[in-house]
PyMOL Python script that loads the backbone (N, CA, C, O; Angstrom):
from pymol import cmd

cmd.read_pdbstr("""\
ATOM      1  N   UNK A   1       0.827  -1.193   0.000  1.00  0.00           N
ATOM      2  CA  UNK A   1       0.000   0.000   0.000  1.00  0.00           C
ATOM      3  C   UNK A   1       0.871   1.257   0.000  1.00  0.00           C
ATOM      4  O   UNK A   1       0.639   2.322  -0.573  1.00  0.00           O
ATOM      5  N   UNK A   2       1.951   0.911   0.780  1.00  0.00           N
ATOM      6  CA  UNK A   2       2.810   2.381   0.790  1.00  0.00           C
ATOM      7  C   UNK A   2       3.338   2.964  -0.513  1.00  0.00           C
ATOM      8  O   UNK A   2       3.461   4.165  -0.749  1.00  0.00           O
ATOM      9  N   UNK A   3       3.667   1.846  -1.413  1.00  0.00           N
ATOM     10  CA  UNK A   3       3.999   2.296  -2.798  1.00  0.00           C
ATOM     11  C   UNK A   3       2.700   2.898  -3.744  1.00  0.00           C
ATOM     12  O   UNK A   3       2.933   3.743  -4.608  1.00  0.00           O
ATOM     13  N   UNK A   4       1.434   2.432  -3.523  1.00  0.00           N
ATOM     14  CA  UNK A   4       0.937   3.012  -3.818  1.00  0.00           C
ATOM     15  C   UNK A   4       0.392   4.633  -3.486  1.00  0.00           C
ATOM     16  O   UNK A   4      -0.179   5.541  -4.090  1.00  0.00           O
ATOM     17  N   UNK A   5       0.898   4.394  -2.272  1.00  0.00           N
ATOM     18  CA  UNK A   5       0.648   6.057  -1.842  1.00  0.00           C
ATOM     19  C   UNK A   5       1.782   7.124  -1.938  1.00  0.00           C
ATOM     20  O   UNK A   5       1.556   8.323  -1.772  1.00  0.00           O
ATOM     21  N   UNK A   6       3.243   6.520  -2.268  1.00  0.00           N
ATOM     22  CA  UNK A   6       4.242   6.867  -3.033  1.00  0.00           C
ATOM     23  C   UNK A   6       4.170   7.409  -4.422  1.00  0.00           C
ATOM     24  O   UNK A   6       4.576   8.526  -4.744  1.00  0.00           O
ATOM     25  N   UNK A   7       3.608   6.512  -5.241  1.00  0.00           N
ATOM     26  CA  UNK A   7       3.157   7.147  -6.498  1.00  0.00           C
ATOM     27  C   UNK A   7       2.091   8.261  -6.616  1.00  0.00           C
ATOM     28  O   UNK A   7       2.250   9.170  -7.431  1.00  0.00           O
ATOM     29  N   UNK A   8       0.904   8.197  -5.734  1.00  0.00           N
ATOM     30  CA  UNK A   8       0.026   8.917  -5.737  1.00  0.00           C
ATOM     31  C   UNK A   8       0.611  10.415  -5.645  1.00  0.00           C
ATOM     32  O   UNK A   8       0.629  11.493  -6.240  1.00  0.00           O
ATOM     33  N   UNK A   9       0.912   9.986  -4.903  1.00  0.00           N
ATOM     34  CA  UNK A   9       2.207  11.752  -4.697  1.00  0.00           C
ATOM     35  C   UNK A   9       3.348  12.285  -5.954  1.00  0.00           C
ATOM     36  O   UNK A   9       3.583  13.346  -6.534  1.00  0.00           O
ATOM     37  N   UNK A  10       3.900  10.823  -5.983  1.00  0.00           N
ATOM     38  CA  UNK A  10       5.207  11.502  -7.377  1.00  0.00           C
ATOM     39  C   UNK A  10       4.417  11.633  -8.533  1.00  0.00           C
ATOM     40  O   UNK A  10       4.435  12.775  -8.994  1.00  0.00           O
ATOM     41  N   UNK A  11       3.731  10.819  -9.142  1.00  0.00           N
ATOM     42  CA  UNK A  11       3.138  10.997 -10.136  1.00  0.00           C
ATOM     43  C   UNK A  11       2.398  12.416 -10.864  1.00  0.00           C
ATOM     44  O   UNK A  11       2.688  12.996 -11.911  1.00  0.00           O
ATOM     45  N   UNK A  12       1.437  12.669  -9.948  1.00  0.00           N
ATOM     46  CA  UNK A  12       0.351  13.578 -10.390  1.00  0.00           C
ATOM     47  C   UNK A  12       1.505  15.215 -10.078  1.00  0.00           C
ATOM     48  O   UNK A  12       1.249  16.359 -10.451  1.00  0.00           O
ATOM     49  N   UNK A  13       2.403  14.864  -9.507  1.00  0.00           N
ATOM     50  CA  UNK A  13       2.990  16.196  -9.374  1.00  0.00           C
ATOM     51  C   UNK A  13       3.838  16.734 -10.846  1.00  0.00           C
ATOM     52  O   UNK A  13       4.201  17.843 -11.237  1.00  0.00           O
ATOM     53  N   UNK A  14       3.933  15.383 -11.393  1.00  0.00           N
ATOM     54  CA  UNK A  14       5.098  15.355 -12.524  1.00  0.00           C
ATOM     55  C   UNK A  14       4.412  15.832 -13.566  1.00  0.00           C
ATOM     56  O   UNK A  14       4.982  16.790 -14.089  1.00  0.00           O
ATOM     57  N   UNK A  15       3.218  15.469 -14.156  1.00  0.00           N
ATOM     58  CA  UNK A  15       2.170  15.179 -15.230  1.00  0.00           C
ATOM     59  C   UNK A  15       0.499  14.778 -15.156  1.00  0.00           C
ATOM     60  O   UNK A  15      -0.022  14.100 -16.042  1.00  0.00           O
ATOM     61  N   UNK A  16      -0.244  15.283 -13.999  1.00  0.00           N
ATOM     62  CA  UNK A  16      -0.820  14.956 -13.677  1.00  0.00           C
ATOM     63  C   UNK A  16      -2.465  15.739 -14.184  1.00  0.00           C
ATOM     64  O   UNK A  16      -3.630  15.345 -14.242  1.00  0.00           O
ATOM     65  N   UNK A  17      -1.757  16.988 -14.469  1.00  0.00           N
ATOM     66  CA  UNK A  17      -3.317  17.434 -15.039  1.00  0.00           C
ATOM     67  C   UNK A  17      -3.745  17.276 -16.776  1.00  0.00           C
ATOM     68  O   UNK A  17      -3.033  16.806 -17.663  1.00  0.00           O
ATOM     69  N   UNK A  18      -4.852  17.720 -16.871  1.00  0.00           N
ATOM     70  CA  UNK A  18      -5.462  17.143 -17.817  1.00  0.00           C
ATOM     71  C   UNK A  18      -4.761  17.511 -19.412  1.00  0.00           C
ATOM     72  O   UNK A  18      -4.915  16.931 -20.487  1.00  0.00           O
ATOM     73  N   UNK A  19      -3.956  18.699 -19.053  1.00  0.00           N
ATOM     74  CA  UNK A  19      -2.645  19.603 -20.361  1.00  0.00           C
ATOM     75  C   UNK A  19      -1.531  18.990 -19.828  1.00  0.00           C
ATOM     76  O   UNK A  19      -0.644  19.837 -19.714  1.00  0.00           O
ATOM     77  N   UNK A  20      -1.201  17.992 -19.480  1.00  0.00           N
ATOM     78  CA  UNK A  20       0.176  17.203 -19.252  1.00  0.00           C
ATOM     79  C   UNK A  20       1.456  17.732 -18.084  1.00  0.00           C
ATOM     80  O   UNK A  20       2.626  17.378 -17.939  1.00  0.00           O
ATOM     81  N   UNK A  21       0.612  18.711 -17.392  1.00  0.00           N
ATOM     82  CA  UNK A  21       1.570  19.072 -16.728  1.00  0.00           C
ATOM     83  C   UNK A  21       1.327  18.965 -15.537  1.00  0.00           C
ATOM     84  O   UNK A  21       0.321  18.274 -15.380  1.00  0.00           O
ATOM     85  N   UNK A  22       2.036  19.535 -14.015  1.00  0.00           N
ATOM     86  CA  UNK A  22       1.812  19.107 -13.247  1.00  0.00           C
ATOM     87  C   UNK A  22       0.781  19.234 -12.353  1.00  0.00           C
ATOM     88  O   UNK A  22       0.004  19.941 -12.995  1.00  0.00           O
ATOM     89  N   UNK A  23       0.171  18.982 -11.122  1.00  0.00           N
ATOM     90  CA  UNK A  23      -1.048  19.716 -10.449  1.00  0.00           C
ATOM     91  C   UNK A  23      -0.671  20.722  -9.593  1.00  0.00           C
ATOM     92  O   UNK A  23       0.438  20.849  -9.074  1.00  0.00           O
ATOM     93  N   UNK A  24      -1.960  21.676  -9.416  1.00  0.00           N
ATOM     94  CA  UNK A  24      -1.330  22.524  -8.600  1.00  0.00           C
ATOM     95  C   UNK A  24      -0.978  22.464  -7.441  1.00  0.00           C
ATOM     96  O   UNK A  24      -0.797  21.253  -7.315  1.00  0.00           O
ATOM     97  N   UNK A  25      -0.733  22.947  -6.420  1.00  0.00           N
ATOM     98  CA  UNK A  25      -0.226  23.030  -4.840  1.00  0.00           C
ATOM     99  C   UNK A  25      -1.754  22.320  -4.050  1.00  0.00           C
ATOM    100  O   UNK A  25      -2.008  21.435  -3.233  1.00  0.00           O
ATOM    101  N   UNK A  26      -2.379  23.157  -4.734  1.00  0.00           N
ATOM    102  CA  UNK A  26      -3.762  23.157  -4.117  1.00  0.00           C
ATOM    103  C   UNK A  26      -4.578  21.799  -4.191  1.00  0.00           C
ATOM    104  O   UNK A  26      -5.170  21.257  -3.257  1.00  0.00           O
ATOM    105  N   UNK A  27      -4.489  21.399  -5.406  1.00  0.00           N
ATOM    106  CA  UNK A  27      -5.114  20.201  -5.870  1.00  0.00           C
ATOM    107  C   UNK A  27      -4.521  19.320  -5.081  1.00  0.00           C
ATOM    108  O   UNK A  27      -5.198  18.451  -4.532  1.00  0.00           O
ATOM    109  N   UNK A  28      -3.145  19.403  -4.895  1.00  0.00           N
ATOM    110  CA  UNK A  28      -2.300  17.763  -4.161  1.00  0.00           C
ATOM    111  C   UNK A  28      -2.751  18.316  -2.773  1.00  0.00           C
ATOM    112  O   UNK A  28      -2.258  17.639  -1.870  1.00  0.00           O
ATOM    113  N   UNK A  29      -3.395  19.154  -2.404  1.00  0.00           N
ATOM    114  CA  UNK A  29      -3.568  18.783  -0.870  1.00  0.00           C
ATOM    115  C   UNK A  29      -5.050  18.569  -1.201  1.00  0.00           C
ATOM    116  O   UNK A  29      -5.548  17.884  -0.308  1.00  0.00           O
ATOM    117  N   UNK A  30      -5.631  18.780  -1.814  1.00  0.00           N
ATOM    118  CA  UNK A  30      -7.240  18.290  -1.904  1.00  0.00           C
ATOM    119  C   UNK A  30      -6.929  16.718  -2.046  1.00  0.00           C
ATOM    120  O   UNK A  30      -7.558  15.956  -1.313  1.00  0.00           O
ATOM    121  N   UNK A  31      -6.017  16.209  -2.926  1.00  0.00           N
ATOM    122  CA  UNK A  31      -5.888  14.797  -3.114  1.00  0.00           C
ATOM    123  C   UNK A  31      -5.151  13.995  -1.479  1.00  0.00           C
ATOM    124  O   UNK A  31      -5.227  12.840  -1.062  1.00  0.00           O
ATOM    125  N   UNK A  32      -4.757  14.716  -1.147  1.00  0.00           N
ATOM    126  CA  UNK A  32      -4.081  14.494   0.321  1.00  0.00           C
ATOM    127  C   UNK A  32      -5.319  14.256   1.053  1.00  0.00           C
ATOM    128  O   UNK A  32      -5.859  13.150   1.061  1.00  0.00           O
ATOM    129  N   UNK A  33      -5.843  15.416   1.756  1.00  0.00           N
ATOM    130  CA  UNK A  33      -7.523  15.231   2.307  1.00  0.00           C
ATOM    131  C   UNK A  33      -8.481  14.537   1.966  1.00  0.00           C
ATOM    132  O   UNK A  33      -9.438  14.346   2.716  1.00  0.00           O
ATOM    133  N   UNK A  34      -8.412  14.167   1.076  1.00  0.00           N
ATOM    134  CA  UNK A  34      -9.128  12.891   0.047  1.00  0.00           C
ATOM    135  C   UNK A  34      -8.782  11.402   0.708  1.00  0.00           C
ATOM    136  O   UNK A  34      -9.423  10.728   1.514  1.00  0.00           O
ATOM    137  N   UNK A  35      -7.565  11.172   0.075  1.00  0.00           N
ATOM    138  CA  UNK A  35      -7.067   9.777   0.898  1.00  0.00           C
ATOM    139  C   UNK A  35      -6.552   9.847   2.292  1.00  0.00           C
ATOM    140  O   UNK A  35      -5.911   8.852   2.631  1.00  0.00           O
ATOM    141  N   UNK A  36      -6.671  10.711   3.108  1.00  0.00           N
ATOM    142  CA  UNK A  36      -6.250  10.780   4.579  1.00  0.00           C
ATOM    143  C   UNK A  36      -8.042  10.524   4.965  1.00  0.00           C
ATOM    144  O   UNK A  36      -8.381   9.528   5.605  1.00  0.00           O
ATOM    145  N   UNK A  37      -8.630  11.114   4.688  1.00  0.00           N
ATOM    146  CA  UNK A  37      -9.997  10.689   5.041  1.00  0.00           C
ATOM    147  C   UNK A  37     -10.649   8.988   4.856  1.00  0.00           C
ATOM    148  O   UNK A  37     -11.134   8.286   5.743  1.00  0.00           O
ATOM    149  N   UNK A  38     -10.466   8.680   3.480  1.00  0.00           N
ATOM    150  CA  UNK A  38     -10.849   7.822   2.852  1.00  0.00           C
ATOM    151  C   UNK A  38      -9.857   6.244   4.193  1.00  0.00           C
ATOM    152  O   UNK A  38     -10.512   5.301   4.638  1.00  0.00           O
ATOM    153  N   UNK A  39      -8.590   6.404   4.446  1.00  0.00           N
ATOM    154  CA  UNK A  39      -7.916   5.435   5.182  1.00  0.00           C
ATOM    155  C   UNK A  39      -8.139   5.787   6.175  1.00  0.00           C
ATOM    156  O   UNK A  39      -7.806   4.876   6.933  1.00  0.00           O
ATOM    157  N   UNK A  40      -8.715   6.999   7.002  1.00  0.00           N
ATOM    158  CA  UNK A  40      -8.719   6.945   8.458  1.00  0.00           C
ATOM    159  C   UNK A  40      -9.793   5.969   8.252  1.00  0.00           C
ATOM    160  O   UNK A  40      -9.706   5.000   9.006  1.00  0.00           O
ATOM    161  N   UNK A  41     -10.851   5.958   7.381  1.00  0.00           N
ATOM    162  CA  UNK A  41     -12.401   5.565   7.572  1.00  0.00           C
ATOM    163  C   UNK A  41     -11.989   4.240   7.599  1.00  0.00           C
ATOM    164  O   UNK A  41     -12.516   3.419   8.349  1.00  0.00           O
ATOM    165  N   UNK A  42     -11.056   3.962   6.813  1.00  0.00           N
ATOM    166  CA  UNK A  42     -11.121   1.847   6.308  1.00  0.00           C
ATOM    167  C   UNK A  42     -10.474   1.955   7.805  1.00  0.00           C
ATOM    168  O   UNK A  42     -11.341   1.291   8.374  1.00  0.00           O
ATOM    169  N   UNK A  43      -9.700   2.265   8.697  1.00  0.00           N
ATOM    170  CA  UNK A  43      -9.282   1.937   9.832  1.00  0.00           C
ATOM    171  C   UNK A  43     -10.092   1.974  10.645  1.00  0.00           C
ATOM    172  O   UNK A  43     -10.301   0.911  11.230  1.00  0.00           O
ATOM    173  N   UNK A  44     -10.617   2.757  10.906  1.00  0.00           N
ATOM    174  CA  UNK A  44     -12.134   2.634  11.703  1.00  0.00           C
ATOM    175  C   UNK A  44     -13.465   1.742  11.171  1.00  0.00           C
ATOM    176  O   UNK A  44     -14.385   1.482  11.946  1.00  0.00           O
ATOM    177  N   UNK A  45     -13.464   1.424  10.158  1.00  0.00           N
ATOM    178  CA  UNK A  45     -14.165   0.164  10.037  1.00  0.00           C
ATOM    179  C   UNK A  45     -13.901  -1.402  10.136  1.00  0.00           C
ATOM    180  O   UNK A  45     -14.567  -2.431  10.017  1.00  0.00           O
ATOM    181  N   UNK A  46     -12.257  -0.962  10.485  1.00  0.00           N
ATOM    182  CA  UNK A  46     -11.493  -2.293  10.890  1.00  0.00           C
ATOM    183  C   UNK A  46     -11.550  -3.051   9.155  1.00  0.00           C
ATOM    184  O   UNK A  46     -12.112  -4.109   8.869  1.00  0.00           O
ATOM    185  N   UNK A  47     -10.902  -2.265   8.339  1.00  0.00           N
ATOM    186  CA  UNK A  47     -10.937  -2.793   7.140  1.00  0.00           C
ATOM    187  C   UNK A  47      -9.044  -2.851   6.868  1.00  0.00           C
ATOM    188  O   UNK A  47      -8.526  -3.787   6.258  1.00  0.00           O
ATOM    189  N   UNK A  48      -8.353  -1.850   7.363  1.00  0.00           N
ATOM    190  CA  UNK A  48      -6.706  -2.092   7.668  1.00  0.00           C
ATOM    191  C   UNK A  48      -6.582  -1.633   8.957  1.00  0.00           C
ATOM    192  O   UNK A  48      -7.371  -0.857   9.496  1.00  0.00           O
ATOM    193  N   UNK A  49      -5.437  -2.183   9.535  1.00  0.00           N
ATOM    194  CA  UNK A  49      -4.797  -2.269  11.055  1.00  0.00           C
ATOM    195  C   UNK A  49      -4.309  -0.790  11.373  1.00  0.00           C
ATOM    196  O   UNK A  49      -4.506  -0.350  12.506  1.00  0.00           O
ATOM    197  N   UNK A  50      -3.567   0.132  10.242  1.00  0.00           N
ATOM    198  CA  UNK A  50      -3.519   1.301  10.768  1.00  0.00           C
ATOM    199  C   UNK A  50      -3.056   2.254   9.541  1.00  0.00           C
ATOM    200  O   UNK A  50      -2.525   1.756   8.549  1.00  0.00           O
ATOM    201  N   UNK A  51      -3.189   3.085   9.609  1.00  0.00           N
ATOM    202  CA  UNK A  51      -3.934   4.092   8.271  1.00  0.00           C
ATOM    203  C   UNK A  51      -2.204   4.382   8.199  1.00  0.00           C
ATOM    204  O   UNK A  51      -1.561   4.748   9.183  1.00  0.00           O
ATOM    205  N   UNK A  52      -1.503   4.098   6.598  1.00  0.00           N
ATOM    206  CA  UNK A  52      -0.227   4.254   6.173  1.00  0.00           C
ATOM    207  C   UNK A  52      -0.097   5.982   6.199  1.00  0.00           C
ATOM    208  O   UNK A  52       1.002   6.508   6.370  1.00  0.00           O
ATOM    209  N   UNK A  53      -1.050   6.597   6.053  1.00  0.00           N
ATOM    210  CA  UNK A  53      -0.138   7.894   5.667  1.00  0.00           C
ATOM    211  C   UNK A  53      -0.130   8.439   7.110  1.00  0.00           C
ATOM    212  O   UNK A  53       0.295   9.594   7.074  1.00  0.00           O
ATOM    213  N   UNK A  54      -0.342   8.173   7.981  1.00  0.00           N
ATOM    214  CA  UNK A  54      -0.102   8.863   9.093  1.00  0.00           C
ATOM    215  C   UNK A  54      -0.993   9.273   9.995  1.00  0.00           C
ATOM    216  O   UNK A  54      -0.623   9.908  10.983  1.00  0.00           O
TER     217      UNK A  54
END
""", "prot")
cmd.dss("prot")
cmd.show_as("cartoon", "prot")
cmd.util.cbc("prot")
cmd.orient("prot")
């Protein structure tokens, strides 16, 4: 899982918007708040043991 949340980060910063370039500041923390929400929840539903990003 951690690699996937590795890429989630390098990736979309490199080439990630829809004109090939990178996202903004703003967007990668909307995508941050996105999956920090989304894994606290699977941890609290006892769906993983403890939420990778922190």
């Amino acid at each position: 899982m951690i690699a996937h949340l590795e890429d989630l980060y390098a990736n979309p910063r490199r080439s990630g918007s829809r004109h090939g370039g990178p996202l903004a500041p703003e967007t990668m923390l909307n995508v941050h708040q996105i999956q920090r929400a989304a894994l606290s929840g699977a941890e609290r539903a006892g769906l993983v043991d403890e939420t990778p990003s922190g």
